[in-house]
N, C-alpha and C positions, 0 to 999 in steps of 0.2 A: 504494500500500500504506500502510494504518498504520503508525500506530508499533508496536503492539499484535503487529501480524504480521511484521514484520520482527523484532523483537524474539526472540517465537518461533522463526525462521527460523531468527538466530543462535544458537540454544539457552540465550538469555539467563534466561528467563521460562519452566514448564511451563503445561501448560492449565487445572490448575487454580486457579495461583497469577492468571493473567491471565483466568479466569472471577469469581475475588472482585472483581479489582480493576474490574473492568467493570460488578460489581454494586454497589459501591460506589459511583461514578461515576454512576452511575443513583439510588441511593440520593440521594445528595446535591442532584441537580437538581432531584429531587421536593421535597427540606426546602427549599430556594431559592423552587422554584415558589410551594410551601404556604407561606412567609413570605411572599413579595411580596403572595399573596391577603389573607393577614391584616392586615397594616398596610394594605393597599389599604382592606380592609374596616372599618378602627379609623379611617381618615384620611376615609372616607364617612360614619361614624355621626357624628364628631366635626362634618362638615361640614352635617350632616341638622339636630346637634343647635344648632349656633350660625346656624341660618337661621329653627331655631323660638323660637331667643329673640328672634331680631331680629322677624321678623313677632309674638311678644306684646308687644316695647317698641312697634311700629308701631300696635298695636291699643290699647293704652293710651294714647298723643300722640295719635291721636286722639280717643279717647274724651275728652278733656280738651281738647280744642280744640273738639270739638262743644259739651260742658258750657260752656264759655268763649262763644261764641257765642250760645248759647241764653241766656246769662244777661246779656248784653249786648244782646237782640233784647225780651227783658223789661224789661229801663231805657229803652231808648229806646220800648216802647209806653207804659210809666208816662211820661216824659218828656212825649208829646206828649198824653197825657191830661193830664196838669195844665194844661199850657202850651193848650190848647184849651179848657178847661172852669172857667179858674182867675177869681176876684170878683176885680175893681177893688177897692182901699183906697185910693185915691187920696185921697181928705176924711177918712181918720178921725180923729173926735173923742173913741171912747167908748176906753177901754185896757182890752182881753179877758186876761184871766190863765189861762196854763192852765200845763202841765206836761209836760217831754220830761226822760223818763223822771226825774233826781231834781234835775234844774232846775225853775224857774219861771220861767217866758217870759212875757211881753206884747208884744199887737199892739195896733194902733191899726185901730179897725175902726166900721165907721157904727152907728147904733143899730138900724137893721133889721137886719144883718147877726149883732150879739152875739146879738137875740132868734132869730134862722134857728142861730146856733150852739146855745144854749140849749134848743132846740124842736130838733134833732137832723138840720136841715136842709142844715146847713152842718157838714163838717169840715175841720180842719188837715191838713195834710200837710208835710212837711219834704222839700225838694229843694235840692239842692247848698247846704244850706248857711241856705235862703231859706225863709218858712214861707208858706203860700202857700193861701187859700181855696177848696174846691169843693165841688160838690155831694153829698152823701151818696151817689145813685145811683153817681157816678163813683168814689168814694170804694171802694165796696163792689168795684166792678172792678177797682182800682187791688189792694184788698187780698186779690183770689183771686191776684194777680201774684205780687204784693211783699206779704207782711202785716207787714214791718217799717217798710211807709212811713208808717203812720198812725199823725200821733200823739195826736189827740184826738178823737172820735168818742160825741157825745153818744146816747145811748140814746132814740128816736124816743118822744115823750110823745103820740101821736096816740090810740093805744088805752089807757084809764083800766082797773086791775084790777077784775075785779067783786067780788073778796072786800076791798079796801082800804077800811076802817075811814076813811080819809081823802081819798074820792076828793072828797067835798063843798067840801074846801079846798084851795084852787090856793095854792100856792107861787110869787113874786113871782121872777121872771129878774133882775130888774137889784140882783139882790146882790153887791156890788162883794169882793173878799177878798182 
């Protein structure tokens, strides 16, 4: 027997006072049940919502590691273009002047080499530090990469303007300044 019915038995309780309390008791298990869903369900959203920030910080590091990667896979292709494709200055005698960015620089460079600079054949490049002679062609590759590697890039004098008033007079290369 319950409590509930013995209760009764002893005339303690009538049937209606032990019909509320029973509804009460029922009442209340539902408020408990319907809590524990909702914090269950506030401890899930909270858990949903700290795994979609963690998978965007996830998606960010890397995105910044690939950037990182790719821009390190671009130095070392300019790297080994220069270092493949770069002139000997081992003789020079003649001293080339040019300009990075609001310096003035000289290299010692042979006399073929100033008029290949001159005539748009030959450019500078700066690497680590070092400035370092190649060919235009490689040049032009290097600065679809990197167009901060190049620092001096004569404009190719091959084709003369057809409207230039002074195509008849050639301009002397070896003007020292």
């Amino acid at each position: 027997m319950s409590l509930q019915d013995q209760l009764l038995k002893a005339g303690l309780v009538d049937d209606k006072k032990a019909h509320k309390i029973k509804k009460n008791k029922q009442k209340q298990t539902r408020q408990k049940q319907k809590n524990k869903l909702e914090t269950k369900d506030e401890a899930k959203l909270a858990a949903q919502q700290a795994q979609l920030e963690q998978a965007e910080r996830d998606r960010q590091l890397n995105q910044q590691r690939k950037a990182e990667t790719e821009r390190k896979a671009i130095a070392a292709q300019v790297r080994q273009l220069v270092e493949m494709n770069r002139q000997p200055r081992d003789a020079g005698d003649v001293d080339y002047s040019f300009t990075d960015s609001t310096l003035i620089k000289r290299m010692h460079v042979t006399a073929p080499q100033a008029k290949q600079l001159g005539e748009g054949r030959l450019c500078i490049i700066k690497m680590d530090g070092q400035y370092e002679l190649i060919p235009t062609l490689v040049a032009e590759k290097i600065q679809q990469r990197d167009e901060s590697a190049i620092i001096l890039s004569n404009p190719s004098t091959e084709e003369p303007d057809e409207d230039d008033p002074y195509a008849d007079y050639k301009v002397p290369d070896d003007l020292m300044w």
